[in-house]
N, C-alpha and C positions, 0 to 999 in steps of 0.2 A: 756336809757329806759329799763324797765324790759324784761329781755329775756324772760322768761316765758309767759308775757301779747303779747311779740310780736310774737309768737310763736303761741297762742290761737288765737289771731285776725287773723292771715295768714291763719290757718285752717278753722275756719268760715267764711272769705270769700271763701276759697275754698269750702263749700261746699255752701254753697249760689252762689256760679257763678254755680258751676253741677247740684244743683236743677235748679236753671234759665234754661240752655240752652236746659236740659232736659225737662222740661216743653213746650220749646217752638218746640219741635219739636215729639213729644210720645202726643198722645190723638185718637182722635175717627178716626182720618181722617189722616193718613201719610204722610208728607210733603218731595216729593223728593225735595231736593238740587239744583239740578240741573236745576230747573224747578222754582225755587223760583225766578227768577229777572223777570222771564218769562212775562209780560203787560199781563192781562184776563186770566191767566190761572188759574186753581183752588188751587194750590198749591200758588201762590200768592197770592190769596185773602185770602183765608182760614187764609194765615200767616198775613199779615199785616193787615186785615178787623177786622179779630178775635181773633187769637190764641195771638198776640201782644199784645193789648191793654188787653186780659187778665190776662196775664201774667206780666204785668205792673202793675195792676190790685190789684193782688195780693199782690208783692212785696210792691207795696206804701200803702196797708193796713194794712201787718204785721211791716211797721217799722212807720206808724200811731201810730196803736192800743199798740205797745209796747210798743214806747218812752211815750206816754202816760199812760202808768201802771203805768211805773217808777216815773214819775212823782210825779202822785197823791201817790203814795207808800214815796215816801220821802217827801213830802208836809205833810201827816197827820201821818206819824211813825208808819203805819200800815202794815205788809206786807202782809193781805189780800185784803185789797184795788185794783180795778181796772174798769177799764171806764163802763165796764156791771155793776158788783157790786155794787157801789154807785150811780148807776141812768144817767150815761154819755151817754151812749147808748140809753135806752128809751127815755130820755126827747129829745134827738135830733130827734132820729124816730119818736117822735110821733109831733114834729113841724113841720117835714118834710113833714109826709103824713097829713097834717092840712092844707097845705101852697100848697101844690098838688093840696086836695080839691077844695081851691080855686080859684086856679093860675096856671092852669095843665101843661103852657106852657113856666113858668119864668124860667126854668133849672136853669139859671145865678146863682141864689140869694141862691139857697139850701143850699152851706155852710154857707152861713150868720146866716141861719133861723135855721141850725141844729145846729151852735153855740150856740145861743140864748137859744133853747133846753136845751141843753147839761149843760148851766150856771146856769139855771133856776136851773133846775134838783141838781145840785151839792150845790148848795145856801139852795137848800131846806134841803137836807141830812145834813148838816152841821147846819143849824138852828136846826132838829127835837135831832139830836146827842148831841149839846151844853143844850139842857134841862133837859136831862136823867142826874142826879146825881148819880143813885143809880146803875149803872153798868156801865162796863169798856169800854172805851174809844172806845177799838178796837169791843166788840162785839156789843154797843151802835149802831159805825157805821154800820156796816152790817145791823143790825135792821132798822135801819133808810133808810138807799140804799133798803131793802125789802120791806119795807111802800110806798118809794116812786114809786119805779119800779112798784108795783101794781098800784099803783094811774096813773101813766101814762100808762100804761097797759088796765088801764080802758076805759081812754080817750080814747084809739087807736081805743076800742070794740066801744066806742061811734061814731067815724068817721066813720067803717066799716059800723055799720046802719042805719048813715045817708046819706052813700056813697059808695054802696056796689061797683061800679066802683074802685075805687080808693084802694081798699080792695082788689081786684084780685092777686095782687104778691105780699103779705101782708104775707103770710104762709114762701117762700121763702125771702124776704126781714129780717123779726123777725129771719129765722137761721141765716143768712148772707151766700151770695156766688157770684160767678164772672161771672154767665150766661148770655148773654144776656149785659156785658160794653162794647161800643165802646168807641175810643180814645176822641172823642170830651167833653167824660161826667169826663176826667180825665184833662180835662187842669188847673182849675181854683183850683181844689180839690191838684193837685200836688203843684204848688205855693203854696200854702197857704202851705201845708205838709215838703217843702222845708224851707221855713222861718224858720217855729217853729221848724226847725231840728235846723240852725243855733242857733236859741234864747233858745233852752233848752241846746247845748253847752258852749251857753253864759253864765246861771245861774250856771253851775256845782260845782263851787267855795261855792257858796251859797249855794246849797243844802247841798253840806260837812258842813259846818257850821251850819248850822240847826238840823243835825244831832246829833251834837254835846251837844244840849238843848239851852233853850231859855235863862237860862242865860247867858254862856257861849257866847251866839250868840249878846245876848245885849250889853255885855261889850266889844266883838269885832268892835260894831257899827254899828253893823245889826239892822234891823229890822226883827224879825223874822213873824209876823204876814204878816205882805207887801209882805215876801218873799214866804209864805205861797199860798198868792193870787192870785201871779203873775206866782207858777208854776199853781195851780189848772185851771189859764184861759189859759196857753199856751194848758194842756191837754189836755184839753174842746176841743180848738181848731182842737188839731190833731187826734182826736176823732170823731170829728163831722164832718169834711172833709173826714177821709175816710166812714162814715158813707151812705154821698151820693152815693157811688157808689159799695158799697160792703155790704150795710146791718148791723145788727146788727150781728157783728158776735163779738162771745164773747171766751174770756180763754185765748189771745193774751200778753192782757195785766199784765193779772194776773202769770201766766207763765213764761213768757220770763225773765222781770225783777231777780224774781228768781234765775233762770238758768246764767243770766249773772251773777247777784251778787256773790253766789258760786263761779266763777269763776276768779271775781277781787275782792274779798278780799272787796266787796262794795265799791270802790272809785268811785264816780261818774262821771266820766270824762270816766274812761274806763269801767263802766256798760255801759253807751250810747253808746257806738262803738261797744260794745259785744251785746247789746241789737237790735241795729241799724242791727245790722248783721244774729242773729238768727230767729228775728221776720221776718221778708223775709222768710227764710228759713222755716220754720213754716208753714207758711200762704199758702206760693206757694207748699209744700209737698202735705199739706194738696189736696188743688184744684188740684192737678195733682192728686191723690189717689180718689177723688170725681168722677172726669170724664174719669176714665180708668177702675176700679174693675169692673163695672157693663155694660163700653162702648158694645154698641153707647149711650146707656140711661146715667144719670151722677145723682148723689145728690149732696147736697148744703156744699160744703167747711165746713159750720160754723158744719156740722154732725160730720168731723174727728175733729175739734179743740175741739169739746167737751169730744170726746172721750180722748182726751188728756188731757183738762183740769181740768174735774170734779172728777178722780180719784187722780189729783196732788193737788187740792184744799181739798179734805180729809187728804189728807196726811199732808200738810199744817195744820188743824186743828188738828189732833191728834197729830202732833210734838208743836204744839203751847200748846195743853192742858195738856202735860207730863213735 
């Protein structure tokens, strides 16, 4: 194996384990040690009631939201492409808080529903993109991912009015951040998150091939269209799972991807391990940065990932248009 690659991944877990434990133990309220196994004490609760499941939280959102950039990034041969971007994020929030509206107490079902969202969402972008002839592929999409993000965007304003309840943590939710998860609301969100870790390993072959062009991929005996499909519903998925418990928080996907590529020469095998690794890192910085600058008060996680993302997303575009 490449010394170099193995040498970059040691490091990124390294700093993904010192974010972690840093996280779990630095925020508004100091957790003595010694006091931690303690049964009713505050330093026990604090940690495993809240500061855990947040910090869990996190980490299963940034390596959600990231394996899924990459995804849809190698799925449509866009490297601006990512789950906010093309509508992944809205159409799932706005299922989510639909299915709230009516069902405020089915928790179980929200990845399902944010799926559904999320596929909806991405079906659409890709139908409004496939009609444009007369511009490029890549800005085509974006355009299409802005048409659609408004349109569910709309919908959202339409539930808030007819449901101003359910619009209460709507301000908070649209950033994305970790206030306020307990462990119970990540069980079913992590399964699902684990899987499509497994099954976007499993494709990695495939995606290289794809890579490659569709003829090149045809004549290998691929299907590159199938293949196409099959990453955009894994994303969906792991998108729309972290979705339920961490909001729309956006720039994870768009970023990370990046930053791992740079770093493995783009083979998709070990983007996903590099990706896997910094998107954590990212995510969980981030919410520790949220809930300490301004402690005991905190902002919303998704405030520092923007701050990250939306000047590396320019930068993206004026390297793109040179």
């Amino acid at each position: 194996m490449d010394r170099k690659f193995v040498c970059t991944a040691l490091t990124a877990l390294f700093v993904l384990l010192a974010i972690f434990f840093l996280s779990l133990f630095i925020g508004s309220v100091s957790i003595d040690v010694s006091r931690l196994f303690t049964l009713d004490s505050v330093d026990n609760i604090v940690f495993f009631s809240l500061r855990l499941p947040r910090v869990l939280a996190a980490f299963l959102s940034g390596l959600a939201f990231s394996l899924s950039g990459l995804l849809i990034q190698r799925a449509t041969g866009n490297g601006l492409s990512s789950p906010n971007i093309i509508g992944v994020n809205s159409g799932a929030g706005a299922f989510v808080l639909l299915f709230l509206s009516l069902f405020p107490n089915m928790f179980s079902l929200l990845p399902l529903v944010a799926f559904l969202g999320s596929l909806l969402a991405v079906s659409m972008v890709f139908l409004i993109s496939s009609l444009t002839s007369r511009v490029s592929s890549s800005l085509s999409l974006i355009l299409a991912g802005v048409a659609v993000n408004a349109l569910f965007n709309a919908f959202i304003s339409t539930i808030g009015s007819l449901d101003p309840d359910v619009m209460a943590s709507y301000s908070s939710f649209s950033i994305g951040g970790f206030a306020g998860v307990y462990a119970s609301m990540l069980k079913i969100p992590a399964i699902i998150i684990i899987i499509s870790l497994l099954i976007a390993f499993a494709l990695a072959r495939r995606m290289d091939v794809i890579m490659l062009g569709d003829e090149i991929a045809s004549s290998m005996g691929y299907r590159p269209a199938r293949i196409r499909i099959l990453l955009i519903s894994v994303a969906s998925l792991l998108a729309a799972a972290a979705v339920t418990f961490s909001g729309l928080l956006g720039f994870v996907g768009l970023v990370t991807p990046h930053i791992a590529s740079f770093l493995t020469a783009g083979k998709s095998r070990r983007t996903l391990v590099l990706s896997a690794l910094i998107g954590p890192s990212l995510v969980m910085l981030s919410d520790l940065a949220a809930r300490t600058i301004i402690s005991p008060s905190e902002l919303p996680a998704g405030v520092f990932m923007a701050l990250i993302g939306v000047p590396f997303f320019i930068f993206l575009l004026l390297r793109r248009d040179r």
